[in-house]
N, C-alpha and C positions, 0 to 999 in steps of 0.2 A: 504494500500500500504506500504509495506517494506521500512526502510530509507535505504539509504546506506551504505556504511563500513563505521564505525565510526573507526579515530587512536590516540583516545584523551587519552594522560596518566593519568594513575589514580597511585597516590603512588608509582609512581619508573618504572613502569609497560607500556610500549609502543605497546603494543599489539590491536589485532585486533577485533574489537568483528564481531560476525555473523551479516549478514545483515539482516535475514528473521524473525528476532523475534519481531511478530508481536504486538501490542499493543492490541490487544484480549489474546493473550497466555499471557504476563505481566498482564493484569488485572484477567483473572484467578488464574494463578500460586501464585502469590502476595496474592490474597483474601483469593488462600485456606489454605496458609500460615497462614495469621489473623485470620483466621475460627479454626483451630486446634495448635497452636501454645500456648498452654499453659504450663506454667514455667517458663515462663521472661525468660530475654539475652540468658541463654542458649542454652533454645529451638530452641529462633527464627535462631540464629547464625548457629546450627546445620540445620536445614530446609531450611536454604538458601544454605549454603553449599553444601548441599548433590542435591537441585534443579540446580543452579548456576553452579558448578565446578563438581560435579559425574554425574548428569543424564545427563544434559544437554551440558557440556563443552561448556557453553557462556564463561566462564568468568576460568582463569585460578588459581592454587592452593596458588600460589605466590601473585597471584594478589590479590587475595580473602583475606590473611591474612594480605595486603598492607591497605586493606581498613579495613580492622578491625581496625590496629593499627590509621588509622588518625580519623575515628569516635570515638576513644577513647581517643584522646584528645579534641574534643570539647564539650563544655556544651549540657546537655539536653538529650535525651534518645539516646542510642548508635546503640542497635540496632533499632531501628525505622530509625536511620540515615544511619544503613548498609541496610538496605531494599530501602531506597532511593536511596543511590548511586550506588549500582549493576543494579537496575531499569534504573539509569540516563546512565551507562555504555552501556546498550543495548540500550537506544532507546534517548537520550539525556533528556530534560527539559521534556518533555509530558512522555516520560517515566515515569521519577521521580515522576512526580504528578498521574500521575496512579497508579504505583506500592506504592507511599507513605499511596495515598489514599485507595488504596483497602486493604493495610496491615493494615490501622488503625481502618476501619469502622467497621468489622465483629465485635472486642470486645465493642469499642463505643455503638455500639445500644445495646449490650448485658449487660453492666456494665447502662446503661440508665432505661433499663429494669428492673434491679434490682434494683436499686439506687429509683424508682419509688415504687417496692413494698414496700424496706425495711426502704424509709424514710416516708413511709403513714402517715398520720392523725392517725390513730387506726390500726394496723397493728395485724395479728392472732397473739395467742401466739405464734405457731411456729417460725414464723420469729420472735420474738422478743427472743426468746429463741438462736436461731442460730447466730444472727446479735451479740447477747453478748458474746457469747462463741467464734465464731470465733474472735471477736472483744478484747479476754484476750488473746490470741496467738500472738495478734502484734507484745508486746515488744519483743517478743524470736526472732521473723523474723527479726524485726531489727538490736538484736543481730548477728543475726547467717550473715547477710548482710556483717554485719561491717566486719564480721570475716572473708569471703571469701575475701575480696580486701585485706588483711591487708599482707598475703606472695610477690605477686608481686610488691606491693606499696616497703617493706621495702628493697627487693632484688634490687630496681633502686635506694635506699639512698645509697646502695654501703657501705664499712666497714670501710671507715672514721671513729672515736667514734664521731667530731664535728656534720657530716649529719645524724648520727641516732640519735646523741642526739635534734637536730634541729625536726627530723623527729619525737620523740616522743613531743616535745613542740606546732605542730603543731596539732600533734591530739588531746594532751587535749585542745587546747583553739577549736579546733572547739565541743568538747565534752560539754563544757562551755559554747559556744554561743548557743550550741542547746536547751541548758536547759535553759538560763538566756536573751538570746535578740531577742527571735522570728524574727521576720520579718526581722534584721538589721545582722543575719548568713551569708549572703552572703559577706557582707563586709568582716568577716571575714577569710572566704575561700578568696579571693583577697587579702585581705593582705597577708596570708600566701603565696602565692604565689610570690607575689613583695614583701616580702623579701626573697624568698630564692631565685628568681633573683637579686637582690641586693649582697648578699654574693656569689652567685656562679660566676653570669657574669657581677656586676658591672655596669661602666662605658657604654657596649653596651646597654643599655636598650634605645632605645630612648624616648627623652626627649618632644614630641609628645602629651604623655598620652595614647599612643597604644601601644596593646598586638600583636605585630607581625601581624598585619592589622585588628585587631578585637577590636573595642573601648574598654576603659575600661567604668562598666559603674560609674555614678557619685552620680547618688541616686536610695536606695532599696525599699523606704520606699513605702506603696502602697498609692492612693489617700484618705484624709480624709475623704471625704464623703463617704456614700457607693454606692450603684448601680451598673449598668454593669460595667461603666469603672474602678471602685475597682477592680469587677471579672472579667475583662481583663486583668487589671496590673498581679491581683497574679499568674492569668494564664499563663502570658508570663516570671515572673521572672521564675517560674517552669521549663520552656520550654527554655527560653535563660540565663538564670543567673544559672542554677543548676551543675554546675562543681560535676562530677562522677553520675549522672542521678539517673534511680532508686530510694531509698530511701533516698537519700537525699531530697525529695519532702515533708519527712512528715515534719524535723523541717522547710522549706520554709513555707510550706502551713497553718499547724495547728495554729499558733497565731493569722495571718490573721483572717479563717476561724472558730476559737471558740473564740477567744476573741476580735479581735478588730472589725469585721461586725455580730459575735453571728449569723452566717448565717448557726451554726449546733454546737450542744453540743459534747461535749469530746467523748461520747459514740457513737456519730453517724460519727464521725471524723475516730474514730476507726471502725467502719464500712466500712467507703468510703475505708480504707486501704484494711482491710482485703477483697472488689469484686474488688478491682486493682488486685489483687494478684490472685484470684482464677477464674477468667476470661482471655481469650485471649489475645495476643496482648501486648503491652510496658504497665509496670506497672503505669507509666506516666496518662493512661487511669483514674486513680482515681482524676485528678482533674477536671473529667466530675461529678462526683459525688458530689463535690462543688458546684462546678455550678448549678447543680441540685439543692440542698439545698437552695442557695441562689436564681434562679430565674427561676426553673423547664426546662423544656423540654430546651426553648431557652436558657438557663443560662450555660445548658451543653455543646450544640452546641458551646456557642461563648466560653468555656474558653475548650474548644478541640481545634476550628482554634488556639486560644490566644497562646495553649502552646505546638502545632504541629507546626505552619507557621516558627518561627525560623529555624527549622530544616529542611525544605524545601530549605529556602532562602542560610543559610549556606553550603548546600550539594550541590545545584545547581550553586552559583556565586562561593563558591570556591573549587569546584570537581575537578579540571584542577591544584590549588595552593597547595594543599593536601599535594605534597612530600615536598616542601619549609618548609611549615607550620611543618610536621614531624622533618625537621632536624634542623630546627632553635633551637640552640642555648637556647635562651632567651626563646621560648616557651616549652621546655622541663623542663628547670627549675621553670618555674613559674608553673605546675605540678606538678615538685615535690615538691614543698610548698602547695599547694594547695589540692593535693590527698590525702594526709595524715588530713588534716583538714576535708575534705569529710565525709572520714573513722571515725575519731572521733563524726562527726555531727550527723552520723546514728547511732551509738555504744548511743550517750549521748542523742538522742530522745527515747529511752526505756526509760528512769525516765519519765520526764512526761506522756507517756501510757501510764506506767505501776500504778502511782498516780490515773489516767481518769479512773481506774478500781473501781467499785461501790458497788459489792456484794464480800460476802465473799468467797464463791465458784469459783470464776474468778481468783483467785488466785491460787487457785490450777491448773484449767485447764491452769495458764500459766506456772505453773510448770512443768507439764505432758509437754505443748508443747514444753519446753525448754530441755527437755532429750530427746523428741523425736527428735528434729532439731540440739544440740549442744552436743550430747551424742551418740544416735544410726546412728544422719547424715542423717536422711531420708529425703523426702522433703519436702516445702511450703504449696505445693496445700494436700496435703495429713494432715500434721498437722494440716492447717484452717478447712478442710472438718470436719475431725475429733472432732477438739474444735466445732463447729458448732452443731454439732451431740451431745456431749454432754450437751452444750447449750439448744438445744430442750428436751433432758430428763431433767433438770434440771426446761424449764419451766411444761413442764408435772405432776414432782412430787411436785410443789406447791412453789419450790423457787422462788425469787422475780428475774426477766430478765427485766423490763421495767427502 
């Protein structure tokens, strides 16, 4: 049964959605999105777009680039969160967890899938051939990451010389944390943030301990012991502490995950990256691959709710607060301290991949991948396939891939 007109703003936007869009069409539409939606933000952004605002006109073009802009200031994966809230748009909460869910699953079970061949007990050569090769292209992806947020990051520091100069001391110390404090990175994307609310807007900050109705939090560190609730914690810092989403996950995740629970070696860490990337769905999906590592099939499931349900809870309780949240002030500038730290965190996890590299061969192919991604500009999924591919000849002709 159809809900009725919905006139809930979303982003500035007081428009009307259709009545008749049914929660069978949302769980299709949604799914087939997660099903073929390979190349991260991009794609998915484009494929909602072109379903949402050209085929369909649910949802209008203005409003469409409304809700980009407020997913794009909250932590965690952005588009995962534009696929929630367009969803929630049509059809309210049941929406949202429909279309959340059915955009995440298709890659889930497919990165699960893999995550199960390529972290086996004795795996063919082949995969072990591919899993390394693709796994020497990381660092250049995260390069090439860094590099695409870095034009509209530095165009919002505006041509003050003080905010670009602030703007470049933000992104070496997140460059810094990423390389030197594992797990405790987050802190520092926060601080950078409160202080460049601090020098921009001062006195309004309230004295609360809140980010414009969003706690701040108060510790990153994950739980001593290990077990699930370790791989809940690190799941959820991913999913609600990862200010700029994406690859900012890897320096979150990797100190965690190879050093301090050894719940997967550097090489297979660099694996779990490289079938985030070359599977469907929000790149985010590789801390199913953790999970994996550390506690198999159920390990994966709970640190997917762990590092999806934020972004659920955020889209839904504050869908309706979205334009507040936009123009406030205080929350813009704590972004711009913050985005630039990001930016540096991904650019400064290439040095450690790029050290987790083992053979000498892997070096090269991350050469090759880094002129094919930061030289010729091609794409991700194409570069990985490719390292991969070379990978499996390399274990064919007798070099060492384990």
């Amino acid at each position: 049964m159809a809900d009725e007109a919905r006139t809930d703003a979303i982003d500035g936007g007081q428009e009307t959605a259709p009545s008749q869009v049914g929660l069978g069409t949302i769980a299709r539409e949604w799914g087939r999105i997660g099903c073929i939606g390979f190349g991260g933000p991009p794609t998915h952004i484009a494929l909602l777009r072109q379903l949402c605002v050209e085929r369909r006109s649910w949802i209008s073009a203005s409003e469409f680039e409304h809700g980009i802009a407020a997913t794009n200031l909250l932590p965690g994966p952005a588009s995962t969160q534009l696929a929630i809230l367009t969803a929630w748009r049509l059809r309210g909460w049941t929406g949202a967890v429909i279309g959340g869910v059915c955009f995440i699953v298709p890659g889930l079970v497919l990165i699960l899938a893999l995550a199960a061949l390529f972290l086996a007990g004795d795996p063919p050569l082949w995969v072990r051939g591919a899993a390394a090769g693709a796994g020497a292209a990381v660092a250049a992806v995260a390069v090439q990451a860094a590099l695409g947020l870095v034009p509209a990051s530095w165009k919002r520091a505006g041509t003050r010389r003080a905010a670009r100069a602030r703007w470049i001391g933000y992104a070496a110390a997140g460059a810094l944390a990423a390389v030197l404090t594992g797990p405790w990175l987050v802190l520092v994307l926060i601080a950078a943030g409160l202080v460049e609310v601090a020098v921009t807007v001062g006195s309004a900050w309230p004295r609360t301990g809140r980010t414009a109705g969003w706690p701040v939090p108060l510790t990153v560190a994950a739980p001593a012991a290990g077990g699930l609730g370790a791989l809940a914690w690190v799941a959820f810092k991913v999913g609600a502490l990862s200010y700029g989403g994406g690859f900012v996950i890897i320096p979150l995740m990797r100190a965690d995950a190879v050093d301090t629970y050894h719940w997967m070696t550097d090489g297979q860490f660099l694996n779990a990256v490289a079938l985030g990337q070359i599977t469907p769905g929000p790149v985010v999906q590789t801390v199913a691959v953790v999970g994996y590592a550390a506690a198999g099939i159920g390990g994966g499931l709970l640190a997917a709710f762990a590092a999806f349900a934020p972004s659920f809870v955020m889209v839904i309780l504050g869908g309706p607060r979205f334009d507040r949240l936009r123009s406030d002030p205080r929350v813009q500038a704590f972004f711009n301290g913050a985005g630039p730290a990001v930016i540096g965190a991904i650019a400064g996890s290439a040095i450690p991949l790029t050290l987790a590299l083992q053979h000498g061969w892997q070096y090269a192919v991350l050469g090759l991948a880094a002129g094919w991604l930061l030289a010729a500009r091609r794409g991700v999924v194409s570069a990985l396939l490719g390292a991969g591919a070379l990978g499996v000849v390399a274990g064919l002709v007798g070099w060492s891939v384990g």
